[in-house]
C-alpha positions as a Python dict, from the first residue, in 0.01 Angstrom:
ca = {
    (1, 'X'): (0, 0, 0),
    (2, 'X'): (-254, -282, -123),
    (3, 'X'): (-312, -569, -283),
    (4, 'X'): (-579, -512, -597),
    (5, 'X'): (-885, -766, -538),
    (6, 'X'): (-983, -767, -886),
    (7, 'X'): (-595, -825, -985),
    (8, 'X'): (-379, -1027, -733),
    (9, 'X'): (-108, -1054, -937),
    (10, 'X'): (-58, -673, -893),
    (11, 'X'): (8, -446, -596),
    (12, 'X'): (-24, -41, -574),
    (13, 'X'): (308, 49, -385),
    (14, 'X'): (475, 357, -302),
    (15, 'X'): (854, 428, -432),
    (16, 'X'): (999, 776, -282),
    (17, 'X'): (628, 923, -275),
    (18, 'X'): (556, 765, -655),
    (19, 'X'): (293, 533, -665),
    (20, 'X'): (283, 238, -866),
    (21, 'X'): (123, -65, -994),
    (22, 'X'): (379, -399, -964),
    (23, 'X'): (343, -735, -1041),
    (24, 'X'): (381, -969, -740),
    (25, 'X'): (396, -1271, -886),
    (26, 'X'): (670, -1357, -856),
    (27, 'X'): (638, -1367, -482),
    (28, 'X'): (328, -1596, -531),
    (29, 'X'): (267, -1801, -176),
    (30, 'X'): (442, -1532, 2),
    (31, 'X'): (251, -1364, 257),
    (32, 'X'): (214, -1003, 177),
    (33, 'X'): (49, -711, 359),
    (34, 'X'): (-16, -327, 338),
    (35, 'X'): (310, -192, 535),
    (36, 'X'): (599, -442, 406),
    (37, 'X'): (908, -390, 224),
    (38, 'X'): (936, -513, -157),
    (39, 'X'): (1234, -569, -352),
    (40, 'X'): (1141, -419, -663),
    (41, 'X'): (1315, -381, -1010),
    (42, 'X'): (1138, -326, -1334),
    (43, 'X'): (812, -282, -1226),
    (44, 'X'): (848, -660, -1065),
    (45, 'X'): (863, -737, -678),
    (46, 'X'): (1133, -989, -664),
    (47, 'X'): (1166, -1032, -233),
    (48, 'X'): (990, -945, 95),
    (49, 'X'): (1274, -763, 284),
    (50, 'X'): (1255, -620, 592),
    (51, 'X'): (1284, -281, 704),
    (52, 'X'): (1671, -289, 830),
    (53, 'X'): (1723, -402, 492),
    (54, 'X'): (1516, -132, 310),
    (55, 'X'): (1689, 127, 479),
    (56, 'X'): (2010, 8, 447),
    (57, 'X'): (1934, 9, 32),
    (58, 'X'): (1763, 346, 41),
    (59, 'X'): (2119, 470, 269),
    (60, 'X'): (2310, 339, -55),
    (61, 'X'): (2107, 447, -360),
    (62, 'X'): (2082, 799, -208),
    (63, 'X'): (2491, 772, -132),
    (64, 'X'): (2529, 742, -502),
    (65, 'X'): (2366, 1113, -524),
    (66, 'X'): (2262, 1241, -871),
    (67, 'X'): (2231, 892, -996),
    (68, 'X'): (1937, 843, -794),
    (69, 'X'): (1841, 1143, -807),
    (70, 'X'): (1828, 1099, -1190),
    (71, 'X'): (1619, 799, -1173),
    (72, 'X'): (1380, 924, -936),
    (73, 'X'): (1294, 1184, -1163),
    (74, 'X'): (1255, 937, -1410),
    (75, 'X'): (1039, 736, -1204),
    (76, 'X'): (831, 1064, -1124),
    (77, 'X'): (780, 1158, -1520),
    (78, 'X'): (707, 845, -1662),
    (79, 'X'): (335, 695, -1724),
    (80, 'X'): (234, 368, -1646),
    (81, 'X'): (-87, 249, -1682),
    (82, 'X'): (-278, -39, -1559),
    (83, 'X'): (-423, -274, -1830),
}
């Protein structure tokens, strides 16, 4: 969703309507943008994927039903604050 100016090692994203802070640093010279597809475990980007390969992740985690379910939910109650 963006890029924070006054931290660009972190990004505000969007995970199945959840929004988050992540770190991107790991993707540092990679040329990122409002609108692209992250790789992202932990709370860390780790790849700019596109959106055939987004979907085709999202088409798996939901096929493994209340497993991702469970962790969405997870994702939804849990706090994490920026420092």
């Amino acid at each position: 969703m963006e890029i924070l100016s006054d931290r660009p090692d972190l990004a505000n994203v969007d995970v199945c309507g959840v929004r988050r802070a992540i770190n991107i640093g790991l993707l540092e010279g990679e040329a990122l943008a409002p609108g692209d597809w992250i790789l992202i475990h932990v709370g860390f980007a780790l790849s700019k994927i596109d959106e055939a390969e987004a979907a085709s992740a999202m088409d798996f985690l939901e096929s493994i039903g209340q497993a991702y379910e469970d962790e969405i939910a997870a994702l939804r109650e849990s706090m994490i604050e920026q420092g």
